[in-house]
C-alpha positions as CSV (number, residue, x, y, z in Angstrom):
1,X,62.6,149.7,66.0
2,X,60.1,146.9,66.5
3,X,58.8,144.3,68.0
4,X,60.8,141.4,66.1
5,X,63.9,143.6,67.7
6,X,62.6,143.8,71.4
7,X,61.7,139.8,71.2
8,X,65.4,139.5,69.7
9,X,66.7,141.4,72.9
10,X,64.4,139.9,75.2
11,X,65.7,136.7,74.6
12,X,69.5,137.4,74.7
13,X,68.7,138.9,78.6
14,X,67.0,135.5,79.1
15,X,70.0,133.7,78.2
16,X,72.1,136.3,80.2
17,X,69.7,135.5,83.0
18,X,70.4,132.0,82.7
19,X,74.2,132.2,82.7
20,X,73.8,134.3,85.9
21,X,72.0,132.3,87.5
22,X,74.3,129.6,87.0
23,X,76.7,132.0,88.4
24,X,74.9,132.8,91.7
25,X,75.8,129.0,92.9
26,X,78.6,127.2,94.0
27,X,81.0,127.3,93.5
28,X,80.0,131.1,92.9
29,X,81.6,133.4,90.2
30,X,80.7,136.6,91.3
31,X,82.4,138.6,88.3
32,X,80.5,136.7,86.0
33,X,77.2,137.1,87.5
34,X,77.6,140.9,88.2
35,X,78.4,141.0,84.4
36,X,75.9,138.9,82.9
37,X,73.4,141.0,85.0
38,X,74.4,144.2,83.6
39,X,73.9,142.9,80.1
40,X,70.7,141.3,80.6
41,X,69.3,144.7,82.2
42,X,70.5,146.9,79.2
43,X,69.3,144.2,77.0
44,X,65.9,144.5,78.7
45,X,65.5,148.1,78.5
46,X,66.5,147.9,74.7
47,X,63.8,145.3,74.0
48,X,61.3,147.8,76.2
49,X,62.2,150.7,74.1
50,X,62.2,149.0,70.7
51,X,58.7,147.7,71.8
52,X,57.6,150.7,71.9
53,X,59.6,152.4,69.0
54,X,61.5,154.8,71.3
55,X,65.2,155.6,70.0
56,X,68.2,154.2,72.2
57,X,72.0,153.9,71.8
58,X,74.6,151.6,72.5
59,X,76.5,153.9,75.1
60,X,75.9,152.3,78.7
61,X,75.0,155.6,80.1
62,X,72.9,156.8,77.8
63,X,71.3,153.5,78.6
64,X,70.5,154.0,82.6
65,X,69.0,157.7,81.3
66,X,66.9,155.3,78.6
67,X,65.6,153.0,81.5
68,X,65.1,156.5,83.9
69,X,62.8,157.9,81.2
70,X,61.1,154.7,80.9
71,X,60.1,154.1,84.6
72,X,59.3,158.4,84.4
73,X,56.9,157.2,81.5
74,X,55.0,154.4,83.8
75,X,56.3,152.2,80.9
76,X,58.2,149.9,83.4
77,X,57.5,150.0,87.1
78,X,61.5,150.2,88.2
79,X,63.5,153.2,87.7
80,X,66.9,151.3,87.4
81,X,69.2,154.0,86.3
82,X,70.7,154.0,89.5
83,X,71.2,149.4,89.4
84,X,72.6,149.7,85.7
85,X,75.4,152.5,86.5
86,X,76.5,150.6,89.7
87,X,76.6,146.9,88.3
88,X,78.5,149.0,85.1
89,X,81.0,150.6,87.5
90,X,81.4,146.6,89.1
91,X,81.7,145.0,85.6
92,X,84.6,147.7,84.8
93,X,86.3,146.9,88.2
94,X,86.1,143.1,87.4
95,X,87.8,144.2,83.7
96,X,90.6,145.7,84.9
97,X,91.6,143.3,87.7
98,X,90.4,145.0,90.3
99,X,87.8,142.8,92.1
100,X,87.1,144.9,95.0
101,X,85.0,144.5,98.4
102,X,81.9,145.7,96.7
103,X,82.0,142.7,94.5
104,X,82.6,139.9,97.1
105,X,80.0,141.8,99.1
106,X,77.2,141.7,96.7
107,X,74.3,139.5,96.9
108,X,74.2,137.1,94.0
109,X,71.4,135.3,94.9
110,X,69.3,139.0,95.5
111,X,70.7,140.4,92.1
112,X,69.6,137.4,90.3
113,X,66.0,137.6,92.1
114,X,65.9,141.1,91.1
115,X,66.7,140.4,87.2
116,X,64.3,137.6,87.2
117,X,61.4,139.8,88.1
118,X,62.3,142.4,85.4
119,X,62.7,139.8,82.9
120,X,59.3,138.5,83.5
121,X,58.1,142.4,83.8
122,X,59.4,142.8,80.2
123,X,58.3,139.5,78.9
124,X,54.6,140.7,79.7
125,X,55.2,144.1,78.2
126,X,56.5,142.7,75.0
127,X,54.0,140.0,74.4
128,X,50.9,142.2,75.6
129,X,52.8,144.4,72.2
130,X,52.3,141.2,70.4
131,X,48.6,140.4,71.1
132,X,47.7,143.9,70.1
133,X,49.6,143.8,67.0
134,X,48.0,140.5,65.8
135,X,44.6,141.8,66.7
136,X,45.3,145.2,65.0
């Protein structure tokens, strides 16, 4: 656990930003975008908790708890347990072929809003972690 890790996880959720971003447009690809979401918000809550040397594991449930005892801890101001498990149960729709209403009925353009203001959320947390470890 460190901070070379979170910075490392940070940046993949930036680039899984980026990709749904990209996604949110026409011609939209809705799958896509739920997906690269998901990723992007686990990978954000695994760059908060290596920040801050807190244990996680790779298991996507285990996961939401992670970011639910983060936002319980004031660490981050979302509780997104609830986001992670629904854009997970969307993602596992979309793998198994079975693009349903709540896909075509989500929001891109909202989601990808919503991810941008975590990312920049975790971005500060991280580098405020940074200045204090080069003043320390």
């Amino acid at each position: 656990m460190s901070l070379e890790k979170a910075r490392t996880h940070l940046e993949l959720a930036v680039k899984q930003l980026e990709k749904a971003q990209c996604d949110s447009w026409e011609p939209e690809d809705a799958s896509s975008c739920v997906t690269n979401t998901f990723y992007a918000y686990e990978n954000l809550i695994v760059a908060v908790a290596e920040a801050h040397n807190m244990r996680w594991s790779k298991n996507h449930y285990k996961k939401a708890d992670l970011a639910e005892a983060l936002a319980n801890k004031k660490i981050v101001k979302t509780n997104l347990k609830e986001e992670i498990l629904r854009l997970n149960d969307l993602r596992k729709d979309v793998s198994y072929g079975e693009e349903g209403e709540d896909l075509s009925a989500e929001d891109l353009e909202k989601l990808v809003v919503e991810l941008e203001e975590f990312v920049e959320e975790v971005e500060a947390i991280v580098v405020d972690l940074e200045e204090a470890n080069e003043e320390n």
